[in-house]
C-alpha positions as CSV (number, residue, x, y, z in Angstrom):
1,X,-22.0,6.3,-37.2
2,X,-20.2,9.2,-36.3
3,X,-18.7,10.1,-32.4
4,X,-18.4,13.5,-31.7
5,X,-15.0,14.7,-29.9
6,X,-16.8,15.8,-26.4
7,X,-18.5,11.7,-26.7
8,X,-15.4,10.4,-27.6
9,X,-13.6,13.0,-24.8
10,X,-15.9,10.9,-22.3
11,X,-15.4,8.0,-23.0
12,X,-11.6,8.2,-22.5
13,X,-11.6,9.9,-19.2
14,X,-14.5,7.3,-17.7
15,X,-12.3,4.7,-19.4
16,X,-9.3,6.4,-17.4
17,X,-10.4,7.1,-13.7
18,X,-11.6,3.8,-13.8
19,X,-8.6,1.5,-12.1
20,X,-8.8,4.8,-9.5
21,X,-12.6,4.3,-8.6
22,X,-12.0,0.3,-8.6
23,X,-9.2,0.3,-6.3
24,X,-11.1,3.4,-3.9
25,X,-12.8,0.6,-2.2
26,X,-9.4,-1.1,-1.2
27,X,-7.9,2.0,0.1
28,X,-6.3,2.2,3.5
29,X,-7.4,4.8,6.1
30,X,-5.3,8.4,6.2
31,X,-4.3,9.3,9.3
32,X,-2.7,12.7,8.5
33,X,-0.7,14.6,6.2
34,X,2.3,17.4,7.1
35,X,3.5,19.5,4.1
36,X,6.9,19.6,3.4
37,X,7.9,22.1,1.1
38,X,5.1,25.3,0.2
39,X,3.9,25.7,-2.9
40,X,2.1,29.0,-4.4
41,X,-1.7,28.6,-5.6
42,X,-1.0,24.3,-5.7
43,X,-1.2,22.0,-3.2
44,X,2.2,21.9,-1.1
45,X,4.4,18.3,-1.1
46,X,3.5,16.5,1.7
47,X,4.3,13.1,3.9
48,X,1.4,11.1,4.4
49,X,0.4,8.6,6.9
50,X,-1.8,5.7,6.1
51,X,-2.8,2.9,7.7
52,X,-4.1,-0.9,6.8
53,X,-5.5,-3.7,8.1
54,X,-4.0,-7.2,7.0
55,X,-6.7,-8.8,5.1
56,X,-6.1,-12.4,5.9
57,X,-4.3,-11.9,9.3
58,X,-7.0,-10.1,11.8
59,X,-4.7,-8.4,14.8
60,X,-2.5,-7.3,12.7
61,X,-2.3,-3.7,10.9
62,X,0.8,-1.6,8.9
63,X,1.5,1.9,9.1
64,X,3.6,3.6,6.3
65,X,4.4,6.9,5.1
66,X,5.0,8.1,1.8
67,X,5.1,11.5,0.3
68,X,2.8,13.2,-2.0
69,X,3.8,15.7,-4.4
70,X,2.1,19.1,-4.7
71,X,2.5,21.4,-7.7
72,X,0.3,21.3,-10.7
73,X,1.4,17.6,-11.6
74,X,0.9,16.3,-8.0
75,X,-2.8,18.4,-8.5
76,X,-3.8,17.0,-11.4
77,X,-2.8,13.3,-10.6
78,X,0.0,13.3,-13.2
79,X,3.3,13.0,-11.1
80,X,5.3,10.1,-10.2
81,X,6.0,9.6,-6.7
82,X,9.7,9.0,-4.9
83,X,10.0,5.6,-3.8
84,X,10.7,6.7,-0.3
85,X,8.6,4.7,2.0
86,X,8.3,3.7,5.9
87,X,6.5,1.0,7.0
88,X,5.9,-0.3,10.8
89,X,3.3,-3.2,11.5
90,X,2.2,-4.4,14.7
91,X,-0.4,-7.0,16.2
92,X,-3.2,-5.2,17.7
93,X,-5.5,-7.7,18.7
94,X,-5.6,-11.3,19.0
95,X,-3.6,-12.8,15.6
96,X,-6.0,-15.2,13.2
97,X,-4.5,-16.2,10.1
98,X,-7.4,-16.8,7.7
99,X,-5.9,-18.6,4.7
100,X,-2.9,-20.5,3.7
101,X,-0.1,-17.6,2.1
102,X,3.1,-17.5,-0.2
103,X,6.3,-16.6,1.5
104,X,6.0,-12.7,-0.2
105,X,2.5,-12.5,-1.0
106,X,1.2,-9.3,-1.8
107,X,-1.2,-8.1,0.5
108,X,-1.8,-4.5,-0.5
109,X,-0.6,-2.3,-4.1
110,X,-1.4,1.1,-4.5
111,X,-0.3,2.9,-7.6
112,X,2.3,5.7,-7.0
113,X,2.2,7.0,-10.3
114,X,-0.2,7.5,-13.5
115,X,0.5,4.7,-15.2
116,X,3.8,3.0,-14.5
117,X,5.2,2.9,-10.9
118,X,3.4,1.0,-8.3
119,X,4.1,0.3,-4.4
120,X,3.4,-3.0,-2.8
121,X,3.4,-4.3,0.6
122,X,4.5,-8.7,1.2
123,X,3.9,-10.6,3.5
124,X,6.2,-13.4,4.9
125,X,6.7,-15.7,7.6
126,X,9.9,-16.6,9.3
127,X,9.1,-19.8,10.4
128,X,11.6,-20.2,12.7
129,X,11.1,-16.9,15.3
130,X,7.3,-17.7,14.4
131,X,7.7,-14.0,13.0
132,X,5.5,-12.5,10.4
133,X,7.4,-10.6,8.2
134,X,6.3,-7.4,5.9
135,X,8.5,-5.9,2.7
136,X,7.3,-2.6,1.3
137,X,9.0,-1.7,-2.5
138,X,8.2,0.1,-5.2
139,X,8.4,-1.2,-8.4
140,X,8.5,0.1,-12.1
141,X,7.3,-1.1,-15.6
142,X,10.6,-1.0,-16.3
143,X,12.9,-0.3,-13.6
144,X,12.0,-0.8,-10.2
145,X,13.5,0.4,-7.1
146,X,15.8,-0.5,-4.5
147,X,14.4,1.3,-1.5
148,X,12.2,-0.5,0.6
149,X,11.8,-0.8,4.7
150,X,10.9,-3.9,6.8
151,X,8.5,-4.9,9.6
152,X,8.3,-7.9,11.8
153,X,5.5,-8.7,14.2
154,X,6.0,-11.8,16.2
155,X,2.6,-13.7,16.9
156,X,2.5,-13.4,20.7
157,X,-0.4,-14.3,22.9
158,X,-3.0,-11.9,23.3
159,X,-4.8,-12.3,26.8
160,X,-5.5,-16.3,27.2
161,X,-5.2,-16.8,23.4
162,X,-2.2,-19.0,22.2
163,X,-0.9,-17.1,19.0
164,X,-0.7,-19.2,15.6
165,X,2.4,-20.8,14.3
166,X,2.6,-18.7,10.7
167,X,4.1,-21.9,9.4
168,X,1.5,-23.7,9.7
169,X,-0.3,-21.2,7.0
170,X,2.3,-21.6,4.2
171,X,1.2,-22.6,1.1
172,X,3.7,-25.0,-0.4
């Protein structure tokens, strides 16, 4: 049986933009962009603000910033990203931890380039200060990097609620 080049064509891109349709559902909520340098006839380079909910802590939720490349490779989905990012987390609401955790769980990736650079937020706890602690890095198939940022939220009360002790969610 013979494929012709515009089958075989779409097969390959459906077989591409898959991972990026799969992972749209777990995508965290933009809050705005401001360009950074212009571009002619592309899209400029931008910062972008995001933010996400903790999926197993509910009251808690990061902010970071990272910035977006314009030009025809940031256009066309083909550039790789700096690994310059900010992150600041916070409780919001009253803190309920909803399963046990590792000390640096993952709790949110996004891909920051087509194929081989990724950033990842961690969770933590410092059990001591009863202090839940958040890592964002980039890493690379081959090489990661050494830029990151750090947050900290302590579990406080929240009107008449007595916050959780995050030690007591630590998977052993």
């Amino acid at each position: 049986m013979r494929i012709t080049s515009l089958a075989l064509s779409l097969c390959l891109s459906a077989l591409a933009l898959s991972p990026i349709v799969a992972s749209a559902a777990d995508e965290p909520d933009l809050i705005f962009k401001k360009s950074t340098v212009w571009k002619f006839l592309t899209p400029d380079h931008k910062l972008a603000t995001y933010a996400i909910d903790d999926p197993i802590v509910s009251g808690v939720a990061c902010h970071f910033t990272v910035p977006e490349k314009g030009g025809i490779s940031g256009w066309v989905g083909v550039a790789e990203e700096v690994s310059d990012v900010s992150l600041a987390c916070r409780q919001v609401g009253p803190i309920e931890i909803t399963e046990k955790f590792e000390q640096g769980e993952e709790m949110f990736r996004q891909r920051r380039s087509f194929v081989f650079k990724k950033m990842r937020i961690v969770r933590g706890c410092d059990v001591k200060r009863n202090v839940l602690v958040y890592l964002v890095y980039s890493d690379k198939l081959i090489e990661g990097s050494p830029k990151n940022s750090t947050s900290t939220v302590p579990l406080m009360p929240w009107g008449d609620q007595t916050p959780p002790r995050c030690g007591d969610y630590l998977d052993d």
